[in-house]
C-alpha positions as CSV (number, residue, x, y, z in Angstrom):
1,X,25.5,111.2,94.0
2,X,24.4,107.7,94.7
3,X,26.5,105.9,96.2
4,X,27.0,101.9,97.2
5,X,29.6,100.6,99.7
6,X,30.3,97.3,100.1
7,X,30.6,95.9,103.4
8,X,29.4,96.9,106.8
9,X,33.0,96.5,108.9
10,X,35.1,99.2,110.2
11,X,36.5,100.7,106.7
12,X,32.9,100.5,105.4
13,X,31.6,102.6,108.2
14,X,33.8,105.0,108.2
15,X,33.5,105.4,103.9
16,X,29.7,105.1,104.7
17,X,30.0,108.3,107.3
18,X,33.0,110.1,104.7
19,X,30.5,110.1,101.7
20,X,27.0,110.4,104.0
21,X,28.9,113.5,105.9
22,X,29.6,115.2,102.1
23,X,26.0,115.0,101.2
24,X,26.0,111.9,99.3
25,X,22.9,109.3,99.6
26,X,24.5,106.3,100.8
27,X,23.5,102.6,101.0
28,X,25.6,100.1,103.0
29,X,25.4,96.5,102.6
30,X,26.4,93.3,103.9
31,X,25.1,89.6,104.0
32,X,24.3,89.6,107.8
33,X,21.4,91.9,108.7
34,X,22.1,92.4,112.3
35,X,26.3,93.7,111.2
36,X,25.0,96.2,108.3
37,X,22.1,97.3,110.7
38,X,24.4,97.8,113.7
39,X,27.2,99.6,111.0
40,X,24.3,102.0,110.5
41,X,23.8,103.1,114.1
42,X,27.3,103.2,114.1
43,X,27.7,105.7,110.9
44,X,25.4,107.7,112.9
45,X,26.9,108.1,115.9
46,X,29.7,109.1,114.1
47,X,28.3,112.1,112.1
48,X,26.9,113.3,116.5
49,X,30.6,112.7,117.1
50,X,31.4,115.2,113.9
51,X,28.6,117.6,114.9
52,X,29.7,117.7,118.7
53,X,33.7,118.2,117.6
54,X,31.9,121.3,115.1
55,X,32.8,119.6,112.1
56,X,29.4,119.4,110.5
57,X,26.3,121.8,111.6
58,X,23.2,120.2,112.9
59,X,21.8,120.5,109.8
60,X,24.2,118.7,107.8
61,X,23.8,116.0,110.4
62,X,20.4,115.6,110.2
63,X,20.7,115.1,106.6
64,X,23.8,112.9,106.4
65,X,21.8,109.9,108.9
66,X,19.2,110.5,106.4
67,X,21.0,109.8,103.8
68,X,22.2,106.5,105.3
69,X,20.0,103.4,104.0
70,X,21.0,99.5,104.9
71,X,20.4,96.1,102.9
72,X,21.6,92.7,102.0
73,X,20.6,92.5,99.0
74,X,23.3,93.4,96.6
75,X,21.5,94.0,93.5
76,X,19.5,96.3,95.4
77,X,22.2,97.8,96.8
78,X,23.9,98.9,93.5
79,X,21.0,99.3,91.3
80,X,21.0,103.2,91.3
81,X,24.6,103.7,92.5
82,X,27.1,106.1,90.1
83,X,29.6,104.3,92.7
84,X,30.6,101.2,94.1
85,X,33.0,101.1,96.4
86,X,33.8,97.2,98.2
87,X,35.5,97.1,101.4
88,X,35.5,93.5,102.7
89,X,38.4,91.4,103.7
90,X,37.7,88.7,100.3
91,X,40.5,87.4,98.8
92,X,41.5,88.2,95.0
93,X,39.6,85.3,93.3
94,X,35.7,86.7,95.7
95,X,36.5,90.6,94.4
96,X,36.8,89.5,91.4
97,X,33.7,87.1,91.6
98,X,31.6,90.3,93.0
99,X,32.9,92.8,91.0
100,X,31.3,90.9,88.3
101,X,28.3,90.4,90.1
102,X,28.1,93.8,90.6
103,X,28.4,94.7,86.9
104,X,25.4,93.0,86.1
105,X,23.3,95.3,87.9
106,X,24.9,98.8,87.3
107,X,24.9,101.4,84.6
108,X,27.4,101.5,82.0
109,X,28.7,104.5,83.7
110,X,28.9,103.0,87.1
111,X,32.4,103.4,88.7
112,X,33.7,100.3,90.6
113,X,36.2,100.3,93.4
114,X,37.8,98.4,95.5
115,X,39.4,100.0,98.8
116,X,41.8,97.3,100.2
117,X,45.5,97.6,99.9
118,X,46.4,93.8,100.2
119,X,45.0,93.3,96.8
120,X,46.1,94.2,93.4
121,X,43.3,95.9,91.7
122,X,44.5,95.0,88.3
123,X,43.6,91.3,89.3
124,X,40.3,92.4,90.6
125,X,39.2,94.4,88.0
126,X,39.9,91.6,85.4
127,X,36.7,89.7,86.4
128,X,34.5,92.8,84.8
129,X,33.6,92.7,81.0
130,X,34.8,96.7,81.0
131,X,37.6,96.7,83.2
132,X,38.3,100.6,82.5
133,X,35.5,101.5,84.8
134,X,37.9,99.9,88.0
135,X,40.1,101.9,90.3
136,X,40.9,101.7,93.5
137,X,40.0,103.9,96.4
138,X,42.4,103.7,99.4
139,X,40.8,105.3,102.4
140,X,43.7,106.0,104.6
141,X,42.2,105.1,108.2
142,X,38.3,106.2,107.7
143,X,37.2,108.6,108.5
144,X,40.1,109.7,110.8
145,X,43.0,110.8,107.9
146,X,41.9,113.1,105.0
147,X,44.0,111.2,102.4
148,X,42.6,109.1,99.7
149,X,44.8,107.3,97.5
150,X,43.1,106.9,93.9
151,X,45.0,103.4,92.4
152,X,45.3,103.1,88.8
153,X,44.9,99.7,87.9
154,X,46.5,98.6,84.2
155,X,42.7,98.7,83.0
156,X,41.7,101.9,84.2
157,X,40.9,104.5,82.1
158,X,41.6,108.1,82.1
159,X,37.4,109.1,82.4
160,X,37.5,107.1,85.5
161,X,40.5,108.0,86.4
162,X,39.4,111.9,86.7
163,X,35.8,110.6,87.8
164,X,37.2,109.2,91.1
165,X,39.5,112.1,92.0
166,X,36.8,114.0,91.3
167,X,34.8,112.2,93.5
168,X,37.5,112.0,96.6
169,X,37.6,116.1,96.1
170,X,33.8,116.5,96.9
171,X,34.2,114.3,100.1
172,X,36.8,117.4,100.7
173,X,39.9,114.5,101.3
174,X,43.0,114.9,99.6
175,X,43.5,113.1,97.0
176,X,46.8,111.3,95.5
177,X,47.1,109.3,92.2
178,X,49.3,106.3,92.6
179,X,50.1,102.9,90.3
180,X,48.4,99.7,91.8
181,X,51.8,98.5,93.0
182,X,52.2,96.5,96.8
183,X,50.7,98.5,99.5
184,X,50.4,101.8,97.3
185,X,52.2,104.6,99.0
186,X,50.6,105.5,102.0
187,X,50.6,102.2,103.7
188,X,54.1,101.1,102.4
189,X,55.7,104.5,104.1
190,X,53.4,104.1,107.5
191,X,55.0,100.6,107.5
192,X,58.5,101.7,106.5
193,X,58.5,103.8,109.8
194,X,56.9,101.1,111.9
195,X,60.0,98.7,110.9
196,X,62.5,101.3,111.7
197,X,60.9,101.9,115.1
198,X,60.7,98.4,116.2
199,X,63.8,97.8,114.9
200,X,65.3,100.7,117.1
201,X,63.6,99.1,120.0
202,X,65.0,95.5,119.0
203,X,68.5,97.3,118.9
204,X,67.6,99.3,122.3
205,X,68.2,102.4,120.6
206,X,65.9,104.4,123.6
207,X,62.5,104.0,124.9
208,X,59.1,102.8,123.3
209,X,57.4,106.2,124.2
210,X,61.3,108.6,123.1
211,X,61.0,106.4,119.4
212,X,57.2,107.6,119.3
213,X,58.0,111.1,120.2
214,X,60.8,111.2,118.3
215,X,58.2,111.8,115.7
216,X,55.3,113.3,117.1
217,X,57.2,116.2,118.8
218,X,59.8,116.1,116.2
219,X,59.0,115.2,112.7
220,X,54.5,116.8,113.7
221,X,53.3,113.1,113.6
222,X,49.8,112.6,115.1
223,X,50.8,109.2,116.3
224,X,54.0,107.9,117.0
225,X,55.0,104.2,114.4
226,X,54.4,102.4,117.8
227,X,51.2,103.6,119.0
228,X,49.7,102.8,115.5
229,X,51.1,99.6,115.0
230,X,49.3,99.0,118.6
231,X,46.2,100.5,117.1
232,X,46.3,98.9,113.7
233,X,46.5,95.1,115.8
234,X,50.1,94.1,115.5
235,X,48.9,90.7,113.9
236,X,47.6,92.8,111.1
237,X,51.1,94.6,110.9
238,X,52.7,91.5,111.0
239,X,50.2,90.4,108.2
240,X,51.1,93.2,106.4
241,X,54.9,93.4,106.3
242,X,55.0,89.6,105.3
243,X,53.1,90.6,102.3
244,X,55.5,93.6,101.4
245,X,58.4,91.6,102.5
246,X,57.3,88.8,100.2
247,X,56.5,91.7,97.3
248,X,59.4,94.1,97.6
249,X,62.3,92.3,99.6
250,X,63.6,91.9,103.0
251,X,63.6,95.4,103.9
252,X,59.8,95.2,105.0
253,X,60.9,92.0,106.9
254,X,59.4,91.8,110.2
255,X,61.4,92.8,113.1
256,X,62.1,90.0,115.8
257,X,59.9,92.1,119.2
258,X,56.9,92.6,116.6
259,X,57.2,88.3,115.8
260,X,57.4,87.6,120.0
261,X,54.7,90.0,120.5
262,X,52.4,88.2,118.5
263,X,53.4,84.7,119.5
264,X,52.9,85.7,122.9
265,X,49.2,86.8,122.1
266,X,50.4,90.7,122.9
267,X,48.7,92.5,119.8
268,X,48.2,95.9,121.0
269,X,45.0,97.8,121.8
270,X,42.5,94.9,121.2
271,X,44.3,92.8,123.7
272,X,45.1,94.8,126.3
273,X,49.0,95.1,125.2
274,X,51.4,95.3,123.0
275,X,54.1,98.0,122.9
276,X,52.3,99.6,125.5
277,X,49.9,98.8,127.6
278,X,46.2,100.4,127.2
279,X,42.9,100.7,129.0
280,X,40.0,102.3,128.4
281,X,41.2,102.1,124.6
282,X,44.5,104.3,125.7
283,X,48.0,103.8,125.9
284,X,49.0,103.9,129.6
285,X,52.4,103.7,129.5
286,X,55.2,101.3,127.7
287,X,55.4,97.6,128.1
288,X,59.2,97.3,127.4
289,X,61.5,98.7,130.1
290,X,63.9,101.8,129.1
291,X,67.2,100.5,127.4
292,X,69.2,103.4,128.3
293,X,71.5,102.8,131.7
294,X,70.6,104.5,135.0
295,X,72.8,107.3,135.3
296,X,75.1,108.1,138.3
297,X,73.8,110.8,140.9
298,X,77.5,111.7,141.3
299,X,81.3,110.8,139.7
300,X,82.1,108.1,141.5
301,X,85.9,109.8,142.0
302,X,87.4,113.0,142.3
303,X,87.4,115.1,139.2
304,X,90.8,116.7,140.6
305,X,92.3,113.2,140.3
306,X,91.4,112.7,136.6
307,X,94.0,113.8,133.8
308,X,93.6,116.8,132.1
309,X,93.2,117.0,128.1
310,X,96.7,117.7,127.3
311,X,97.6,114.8,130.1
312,X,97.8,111.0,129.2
313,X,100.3,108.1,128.6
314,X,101.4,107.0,125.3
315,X,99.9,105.3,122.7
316,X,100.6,100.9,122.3
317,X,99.2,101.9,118.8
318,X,101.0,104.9,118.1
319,X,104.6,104.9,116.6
320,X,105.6,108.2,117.6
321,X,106.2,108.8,121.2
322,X,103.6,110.8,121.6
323,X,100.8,108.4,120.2
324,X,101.5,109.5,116.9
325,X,101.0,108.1,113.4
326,X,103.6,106.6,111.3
327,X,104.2,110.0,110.1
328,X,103.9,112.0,112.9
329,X,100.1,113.3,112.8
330,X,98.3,112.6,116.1
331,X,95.6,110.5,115.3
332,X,92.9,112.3,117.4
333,X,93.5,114.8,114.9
334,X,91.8,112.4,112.3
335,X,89.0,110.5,113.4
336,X,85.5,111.5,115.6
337,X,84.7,109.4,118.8
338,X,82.4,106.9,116.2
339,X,85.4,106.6,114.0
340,X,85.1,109.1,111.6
341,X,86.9,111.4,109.7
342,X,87.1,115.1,111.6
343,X,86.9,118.1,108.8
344,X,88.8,121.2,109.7
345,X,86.2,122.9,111.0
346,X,84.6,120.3,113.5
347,X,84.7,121.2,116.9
């Protein structure tokens, strides 16, 4: 299968190496020679990165760089293609303008896709004459995660539709079906988790590297909400929630550390810092200190001198002269040390 990607930057690489890698012929283009010539040394040192790691034989390497063609010409570019998949960073009104540009150079047959998840691409799609041939192809982190989401835009049609999941299964991803709604699913969960996490640190719930492992070591994460955010840019995060916040309501809002961060210039990986500090492109340790309260070494009096559990002085707010209730129920008998209610069977 032929097939066209559209744009030369980091997402485009990585789909370049994805399809290229699966034993597709690819051509990459962009408007500035030296970025789509440099993107294609960098799809190739990719596929020796797969080949070292044993993900691809030597073979399948060879052909994959092959396989790999550049231009920036972008009738050329699509002429043969039985997909086009755009990844730039255009706004709504520019996919829409070269989607149509596109269609005057491709087959009937010719899926077209679009990969971002900050546009809606029933808006895109509705600058083609035959808007069932759109979908959307969400690469989650290329070529990294093995999930792509296929978006079904109000135009798309069920022959495209199967045609693109189709497509994602001979890359060997995983594929998922999804409406073309704000941020899909993949990225509106990853960004969920990031505004719980930063929102734990804001309340100084524990630690920047406990809330990471709290799900890498305990819910199998690869990557703790933190880490990625760092790793994503946490102006793109901030970016990104403003648009789901603005979408789907305040419960994307962005937390008040990831709004300082990015006022102070802190952005993560790119800039040195962020919720942790990195070099050589990893995190070295955590830029916030540790909420939680340095401990004792020792009680500070003697344990002999403190009352027992049975020991104690009455209640002020008990009514019975033991710190009872108005009806003569202890009231440690009914409530937890967080206020609430204690079941029979609680310890």
């Amino acid at each position: 299968m032929d097939v066209a990607v559209l744009g030369a930057g980091a997402t485009g690489r990585g789909i370049a190496r994805c399809c290229a890698a699966a034993g597709h012929a690819v051509t990459l283009h962009d408007d500035d020679a030296n970025v789509v010539m440099d993107a294609v040394d960098a799809v190739e040192a990719g596929l020796d990165d797969a080949a070292a790691a044993g993900d691809i034989d030597a073979d399948a390497r060879e052909s994959a760089v092959g396989s790999v063609e550049a231009t920036t010409g972008l009738e050329g570019a699509v002429a043969d293609a039985d997909i086009v998949i755009e990844t730039t960073d255009a706004d709504r009104d520019e996919r829409r303008a070269l989607f149509a540009d596109v269609e005057e150079a491709v087959d009937e047959g010719t899926l077209v896709a679009t990969s971002g998840a900050a546009v809606s691409v029933t808006a895109v799609a509705a600058g083609l004459r035959n808007p069932g041939r759109a979908v959307g192809l969400h690469f989650v982190d290329p070529p990294t995660a093995p999930l792509v989401e296929v978006v079904v835009a109000e135009q798309t049609t069920e022959p495209t539709r199967e045609a693109a999941v189709s497509f994602v299964d001979g890359l060997g991803r995983a594929s998922i079906v999804v409406r073309d709604t704000p941020g899909f699913a993949a990225t509106r969960l990853g960004l969920a988790l990031a505004v719980e996490a930063m929102t734990m640190v804001d309340e100084r719930v524990g630690g920047v590297e406990a809330i990471d492992r709290a799900t890498t070591a305990g819910h199998d994460h690869p990557v703790g909400p933190l880490a990625a955010a760092d790793e994503r840019g946490l102006d793109a995060t901030l970016a990104a929630l403003e648009h789901l916040a603005d979408a789907l309501g305040e419960r994307f809002a962005p937390p008040p550390v990831l709004r300082a961060k990015v006022e102070a210039g802190d952005l993560g990986r790119k800039t040195g810092e962020g919720f942790y500090v990195w070099e050589g492109g990893e995190p070295v340790e955590p830029s916030e200190p540790d909420p939680t309260p340095e401990l004792r070494a020792e009680s500070p009096v003697d344990p002999e001198d403190q009352p027992g559990p049975d020991e104690g002085t009455e209640s002020e707010s008990g009514d019975g002269p033991d710190g009872d209730g108005p009806d003569g129920d202890p009231l440690g008998d009914d409530f937890d040390d967080f206020g609430g209610p204690v079941d029979p069977g609680d310890g």
